[in-house]
Biotite code that builds the C-alpha atoms (Angstrom):
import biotite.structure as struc

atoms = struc.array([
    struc.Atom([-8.255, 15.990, 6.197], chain_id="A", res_id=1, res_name="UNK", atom_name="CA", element="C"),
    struc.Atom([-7.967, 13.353, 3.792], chain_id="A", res_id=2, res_name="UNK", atom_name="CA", element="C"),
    struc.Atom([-9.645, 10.308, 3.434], chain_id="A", res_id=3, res_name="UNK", atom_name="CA", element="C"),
    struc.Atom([-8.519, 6.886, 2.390], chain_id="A", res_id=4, res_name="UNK", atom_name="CA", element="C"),
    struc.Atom([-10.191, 4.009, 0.600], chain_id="A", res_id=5, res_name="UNK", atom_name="CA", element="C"),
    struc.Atom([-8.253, 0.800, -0.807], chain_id="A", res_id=6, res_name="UNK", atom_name="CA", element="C"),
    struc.Atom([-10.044, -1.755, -2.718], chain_id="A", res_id=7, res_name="UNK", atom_name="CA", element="C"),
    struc.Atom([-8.650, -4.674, -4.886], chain_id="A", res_id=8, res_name="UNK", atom_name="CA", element="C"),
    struc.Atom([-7.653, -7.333, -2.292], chain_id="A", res_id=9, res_name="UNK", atom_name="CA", element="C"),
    struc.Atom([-9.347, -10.860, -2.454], chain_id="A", res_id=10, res_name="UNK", atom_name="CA", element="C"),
    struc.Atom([-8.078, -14.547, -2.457], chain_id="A", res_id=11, res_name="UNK", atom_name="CA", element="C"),
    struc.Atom([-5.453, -15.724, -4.659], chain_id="A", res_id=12, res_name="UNK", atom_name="CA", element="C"),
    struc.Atom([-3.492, -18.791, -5.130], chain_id="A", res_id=13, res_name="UNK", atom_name="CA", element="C"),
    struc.Atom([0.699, -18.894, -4.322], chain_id="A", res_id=14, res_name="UNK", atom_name="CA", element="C"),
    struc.Atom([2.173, -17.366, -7.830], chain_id="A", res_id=15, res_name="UNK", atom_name="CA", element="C"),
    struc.Atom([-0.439, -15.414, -8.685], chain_id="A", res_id=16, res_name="UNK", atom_name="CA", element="C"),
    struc.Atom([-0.865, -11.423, -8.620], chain_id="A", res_id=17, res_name="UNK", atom_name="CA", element="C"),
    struc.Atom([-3.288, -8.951, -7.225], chain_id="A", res_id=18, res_name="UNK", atom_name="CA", element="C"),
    struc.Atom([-3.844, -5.122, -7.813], chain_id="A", res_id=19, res_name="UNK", atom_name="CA", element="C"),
    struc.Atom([-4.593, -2.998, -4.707], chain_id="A", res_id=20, res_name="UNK", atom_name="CA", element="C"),
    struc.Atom([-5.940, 0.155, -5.075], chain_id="A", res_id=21, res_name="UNK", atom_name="CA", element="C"),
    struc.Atom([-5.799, 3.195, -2.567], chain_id="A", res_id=22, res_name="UNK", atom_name="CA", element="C"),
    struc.Atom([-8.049, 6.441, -3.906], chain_id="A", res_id=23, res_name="UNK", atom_name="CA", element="C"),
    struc.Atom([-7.842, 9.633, -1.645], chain_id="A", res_id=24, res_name="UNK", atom_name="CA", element="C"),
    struc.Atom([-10.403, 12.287, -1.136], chain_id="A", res_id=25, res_name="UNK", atom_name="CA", element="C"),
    struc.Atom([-10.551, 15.162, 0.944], chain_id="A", res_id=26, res_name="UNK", atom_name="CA", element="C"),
    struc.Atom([-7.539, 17.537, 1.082], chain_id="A", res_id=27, res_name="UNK", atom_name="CA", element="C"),
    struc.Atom([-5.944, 15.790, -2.191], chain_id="A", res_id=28, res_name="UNK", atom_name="CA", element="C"),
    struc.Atom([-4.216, 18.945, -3.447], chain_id="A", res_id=29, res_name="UNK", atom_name="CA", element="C"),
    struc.Atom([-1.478, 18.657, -0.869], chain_id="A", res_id=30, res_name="UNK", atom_name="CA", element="C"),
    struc.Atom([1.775, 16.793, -1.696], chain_id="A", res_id=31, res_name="UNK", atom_name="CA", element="C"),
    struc.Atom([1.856, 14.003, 0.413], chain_id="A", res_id=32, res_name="UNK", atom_name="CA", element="C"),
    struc.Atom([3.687, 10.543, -0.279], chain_id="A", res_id=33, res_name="UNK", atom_name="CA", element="C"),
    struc.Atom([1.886, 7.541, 0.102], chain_id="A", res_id=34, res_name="UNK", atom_name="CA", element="C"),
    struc.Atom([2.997, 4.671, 1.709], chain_id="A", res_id=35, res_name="UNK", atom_name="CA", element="C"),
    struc.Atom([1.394, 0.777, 1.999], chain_id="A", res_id=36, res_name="UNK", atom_name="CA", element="C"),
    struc.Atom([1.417, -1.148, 5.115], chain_id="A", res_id=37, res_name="UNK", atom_name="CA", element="C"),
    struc.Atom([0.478, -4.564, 6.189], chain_id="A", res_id=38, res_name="UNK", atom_name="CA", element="C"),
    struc.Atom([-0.938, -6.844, 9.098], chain_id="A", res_id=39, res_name="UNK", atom_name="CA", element="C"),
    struc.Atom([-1.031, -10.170, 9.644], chain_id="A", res_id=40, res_name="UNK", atom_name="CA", element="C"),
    struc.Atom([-3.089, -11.649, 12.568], chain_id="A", res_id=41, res_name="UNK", atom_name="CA", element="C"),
    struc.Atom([-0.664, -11.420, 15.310], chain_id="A", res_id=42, res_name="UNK", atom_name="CA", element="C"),
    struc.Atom([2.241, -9.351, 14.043], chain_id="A", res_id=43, res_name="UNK", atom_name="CA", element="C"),
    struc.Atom([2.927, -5.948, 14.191], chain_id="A", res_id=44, res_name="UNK", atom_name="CA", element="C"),
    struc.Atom([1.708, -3.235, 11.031], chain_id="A", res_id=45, res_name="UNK", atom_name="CA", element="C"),
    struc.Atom([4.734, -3.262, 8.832], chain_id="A", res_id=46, res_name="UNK", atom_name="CA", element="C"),
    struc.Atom([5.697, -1.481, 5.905], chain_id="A", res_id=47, res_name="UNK", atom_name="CA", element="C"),
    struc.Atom([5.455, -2.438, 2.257], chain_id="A", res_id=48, res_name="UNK", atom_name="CA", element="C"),
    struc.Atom([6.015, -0.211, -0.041], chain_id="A", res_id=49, res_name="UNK", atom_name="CA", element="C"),
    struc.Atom([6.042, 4.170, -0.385], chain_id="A", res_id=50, res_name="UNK", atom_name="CA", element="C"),
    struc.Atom([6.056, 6.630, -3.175], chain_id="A", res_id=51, res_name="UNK", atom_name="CA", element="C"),
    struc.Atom([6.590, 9.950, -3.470], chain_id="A", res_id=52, res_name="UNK", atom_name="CA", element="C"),
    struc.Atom([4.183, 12.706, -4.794], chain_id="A", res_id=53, res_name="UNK", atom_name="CA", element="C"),
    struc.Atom([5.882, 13.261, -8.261], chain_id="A", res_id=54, res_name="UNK", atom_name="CA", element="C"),
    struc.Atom([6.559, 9.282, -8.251], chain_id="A", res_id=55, res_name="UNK", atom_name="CA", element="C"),
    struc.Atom([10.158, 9.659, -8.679], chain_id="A", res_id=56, res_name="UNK", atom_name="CA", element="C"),
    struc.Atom([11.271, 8.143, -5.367], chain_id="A", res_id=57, res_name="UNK", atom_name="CA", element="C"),
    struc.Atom([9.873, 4.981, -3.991], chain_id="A", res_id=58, res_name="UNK", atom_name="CA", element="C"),
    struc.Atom([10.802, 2.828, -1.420], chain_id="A", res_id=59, res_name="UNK", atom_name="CA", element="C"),
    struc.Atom([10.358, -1.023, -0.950], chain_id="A", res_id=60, res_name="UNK", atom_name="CA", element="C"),
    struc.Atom([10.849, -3.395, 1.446], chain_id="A", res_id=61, res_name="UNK", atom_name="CA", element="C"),
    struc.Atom([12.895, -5.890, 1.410], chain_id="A", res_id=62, res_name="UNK", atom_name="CA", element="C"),
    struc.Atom([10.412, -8.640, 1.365], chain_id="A", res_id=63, res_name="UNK", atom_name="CA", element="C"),
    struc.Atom([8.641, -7.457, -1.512], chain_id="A", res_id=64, res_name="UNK", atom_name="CA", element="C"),
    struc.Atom([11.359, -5.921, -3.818], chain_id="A", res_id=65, res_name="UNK", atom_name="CA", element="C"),
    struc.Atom([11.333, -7.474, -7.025], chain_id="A", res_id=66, res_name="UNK", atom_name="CA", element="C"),
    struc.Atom([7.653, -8.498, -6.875], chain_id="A", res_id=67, res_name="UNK", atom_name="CA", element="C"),
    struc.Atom([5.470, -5.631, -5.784], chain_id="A", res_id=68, res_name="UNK", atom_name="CA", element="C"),
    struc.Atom([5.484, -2.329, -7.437], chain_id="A", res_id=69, res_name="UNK", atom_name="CA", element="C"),
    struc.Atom([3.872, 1.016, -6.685], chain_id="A", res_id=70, res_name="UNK", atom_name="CA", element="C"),
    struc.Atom([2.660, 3.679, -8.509], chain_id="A", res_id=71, res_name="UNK", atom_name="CA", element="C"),
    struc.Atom([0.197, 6.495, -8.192], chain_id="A", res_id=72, res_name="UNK", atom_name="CA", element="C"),
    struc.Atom([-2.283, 8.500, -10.946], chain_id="A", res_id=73, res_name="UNK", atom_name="CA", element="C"),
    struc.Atom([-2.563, 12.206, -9.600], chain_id="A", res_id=74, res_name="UNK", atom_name="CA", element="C"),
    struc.Atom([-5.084, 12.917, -12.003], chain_id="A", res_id=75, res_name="UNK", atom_name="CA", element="C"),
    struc.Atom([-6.754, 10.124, -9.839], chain_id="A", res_id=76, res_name="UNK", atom_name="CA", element="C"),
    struc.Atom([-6.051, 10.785, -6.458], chain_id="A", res_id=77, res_name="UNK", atom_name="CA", element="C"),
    struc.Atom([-5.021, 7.099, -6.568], chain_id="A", res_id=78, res_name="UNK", atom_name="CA", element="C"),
    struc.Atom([-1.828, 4.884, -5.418], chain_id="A", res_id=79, res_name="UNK", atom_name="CA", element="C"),
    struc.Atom([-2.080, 1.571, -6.303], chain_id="A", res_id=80, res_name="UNK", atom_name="CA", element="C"),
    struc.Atom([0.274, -1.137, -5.612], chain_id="A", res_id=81, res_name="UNK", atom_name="CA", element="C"),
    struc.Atom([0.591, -3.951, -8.104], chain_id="A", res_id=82, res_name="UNK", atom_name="CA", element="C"),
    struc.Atom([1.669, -7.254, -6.074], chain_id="A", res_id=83, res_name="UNK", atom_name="CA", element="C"),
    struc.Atom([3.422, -10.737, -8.399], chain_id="A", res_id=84, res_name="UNK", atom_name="CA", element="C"),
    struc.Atom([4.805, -13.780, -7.132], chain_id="A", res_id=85, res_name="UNK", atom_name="CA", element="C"),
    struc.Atom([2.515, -14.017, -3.778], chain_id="A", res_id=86, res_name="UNK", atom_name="CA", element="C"),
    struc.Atom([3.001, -16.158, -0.744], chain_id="A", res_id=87, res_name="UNK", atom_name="CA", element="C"),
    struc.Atom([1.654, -17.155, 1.623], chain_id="A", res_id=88, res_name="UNK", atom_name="CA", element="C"),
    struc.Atom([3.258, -14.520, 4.108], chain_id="A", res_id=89, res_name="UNK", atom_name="CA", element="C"),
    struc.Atom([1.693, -11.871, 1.861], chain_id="A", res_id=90, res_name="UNK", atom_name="CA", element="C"),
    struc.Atom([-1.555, -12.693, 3.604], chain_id="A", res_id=91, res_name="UNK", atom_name="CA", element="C"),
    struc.Atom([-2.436, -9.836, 5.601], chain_id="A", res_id=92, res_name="UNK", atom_name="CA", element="C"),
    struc.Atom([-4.847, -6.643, 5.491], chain_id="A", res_id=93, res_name="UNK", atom_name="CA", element="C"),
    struc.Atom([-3.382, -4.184, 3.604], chain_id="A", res_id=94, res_name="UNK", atom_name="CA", element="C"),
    struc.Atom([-3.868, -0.247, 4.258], chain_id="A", res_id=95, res_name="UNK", atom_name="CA", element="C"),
    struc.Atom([-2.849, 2.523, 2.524], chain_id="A", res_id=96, res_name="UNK", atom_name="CA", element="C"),
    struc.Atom([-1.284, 5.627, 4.262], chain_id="A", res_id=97, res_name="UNK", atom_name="CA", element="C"),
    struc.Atom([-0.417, 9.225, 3.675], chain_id="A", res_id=98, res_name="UNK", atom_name="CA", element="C"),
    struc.Atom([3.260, 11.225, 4.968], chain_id="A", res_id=99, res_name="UNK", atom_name="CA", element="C"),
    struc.Atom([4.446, 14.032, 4.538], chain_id="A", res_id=100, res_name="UNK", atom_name="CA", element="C"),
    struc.Atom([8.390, 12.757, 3.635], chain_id="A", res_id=101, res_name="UNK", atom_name="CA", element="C"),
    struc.Atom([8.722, 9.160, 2.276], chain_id="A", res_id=102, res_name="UNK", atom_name="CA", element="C"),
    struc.Atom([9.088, 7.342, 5.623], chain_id="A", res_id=103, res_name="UNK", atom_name="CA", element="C"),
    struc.Atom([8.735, 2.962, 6.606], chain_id="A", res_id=104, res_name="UNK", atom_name="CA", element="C"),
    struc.Atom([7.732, 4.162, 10.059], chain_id="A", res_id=105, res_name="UNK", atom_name="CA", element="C"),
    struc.Atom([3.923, 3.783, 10.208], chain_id="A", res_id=106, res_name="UNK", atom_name="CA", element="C"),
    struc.Atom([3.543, 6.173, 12.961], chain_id="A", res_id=107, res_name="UNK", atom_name="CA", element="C"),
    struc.Atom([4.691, 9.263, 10.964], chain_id="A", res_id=108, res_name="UNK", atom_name="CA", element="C"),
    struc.Atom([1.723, 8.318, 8.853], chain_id="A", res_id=109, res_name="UNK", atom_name="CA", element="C"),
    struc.Atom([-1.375, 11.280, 9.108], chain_id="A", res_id=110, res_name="UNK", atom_name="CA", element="C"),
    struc.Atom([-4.251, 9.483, 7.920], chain_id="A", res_id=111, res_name="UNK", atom_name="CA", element="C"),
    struc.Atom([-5.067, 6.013, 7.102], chain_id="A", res_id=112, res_name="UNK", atom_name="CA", element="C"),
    struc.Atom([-7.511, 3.977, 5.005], chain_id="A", res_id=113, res_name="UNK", atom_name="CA", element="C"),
    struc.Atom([-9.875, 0.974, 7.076], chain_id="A", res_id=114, res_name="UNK", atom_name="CA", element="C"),
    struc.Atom([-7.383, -2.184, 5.003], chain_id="A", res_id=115, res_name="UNK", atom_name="CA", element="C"),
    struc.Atom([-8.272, -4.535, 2.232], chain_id="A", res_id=116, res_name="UNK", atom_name="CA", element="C"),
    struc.Atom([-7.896, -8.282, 3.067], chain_id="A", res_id=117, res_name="UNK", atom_name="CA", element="C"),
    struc.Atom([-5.081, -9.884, 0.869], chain_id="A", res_id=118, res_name="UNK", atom_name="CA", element="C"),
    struc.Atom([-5.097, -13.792, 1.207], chain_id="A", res_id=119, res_name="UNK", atom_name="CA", element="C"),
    struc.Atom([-2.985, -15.686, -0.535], chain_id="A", res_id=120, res_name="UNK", atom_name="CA", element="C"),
    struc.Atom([-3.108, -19.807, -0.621], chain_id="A", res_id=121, res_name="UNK", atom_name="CA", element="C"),
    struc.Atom([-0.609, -22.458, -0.786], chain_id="A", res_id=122, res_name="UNK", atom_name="CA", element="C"),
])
């Protein structure tokens, strides 16, 4: 099993930038991609961003190309995804996620972190 902490979310104003981080523990010597979803009050858990385990391939969507970027430390166990620009419709918990292929569809996600709030003001 692995298991799945983010940190790094908070309030921030409309423009400004936030780091999330995502460390894994557990069974961290497989190769799995990780992957960061969202969830706004209401609204279905979408995808945000996903990265492979060499970080050669990622995969963004479209709402956040341009402005969020992620990465990932191996040494670390750690993804992090580095967030610019943010609106408003940012605001949402964030969680982190683990896959064996680089996938947007949360449910072929194994194991998930418990979300970091993100909150971003107008």
């Amino acid at each position: 099993q692995v298991q799945l902490v983010e940190s790094g979310g908070g309030l921030v104003r409309a423009g400004g930038s936030l780091r999330l981080s995502c460390s894994a523990s557990g069974r961290t010597s497989a190769r799995y991609v990780m992957g960061w979803f969202r969830q706004a009050p209401g609204k279905e858990r979408e995808f945000v961003a996903a990265i492979s385990w060499s970080g050669a391939r990622t995969s963004y969507a479209d709402s956040v190309k341009g402005r969020f970027t992620i990465s990932r430390d191996n040494t670390k166990n750690t993804v992090y995804l580095q967030m610019n620009s943010l609106k408003p419709e940012d605001t949402a918990v964030y969680y982190c996620a683990t896959d064996p292929n680089l996938s947007a569809i949360a449910s072929e996600y194994d194991y998930w972190g418990q979300g970091t709030q993100v909150t971003v003001s107008s």
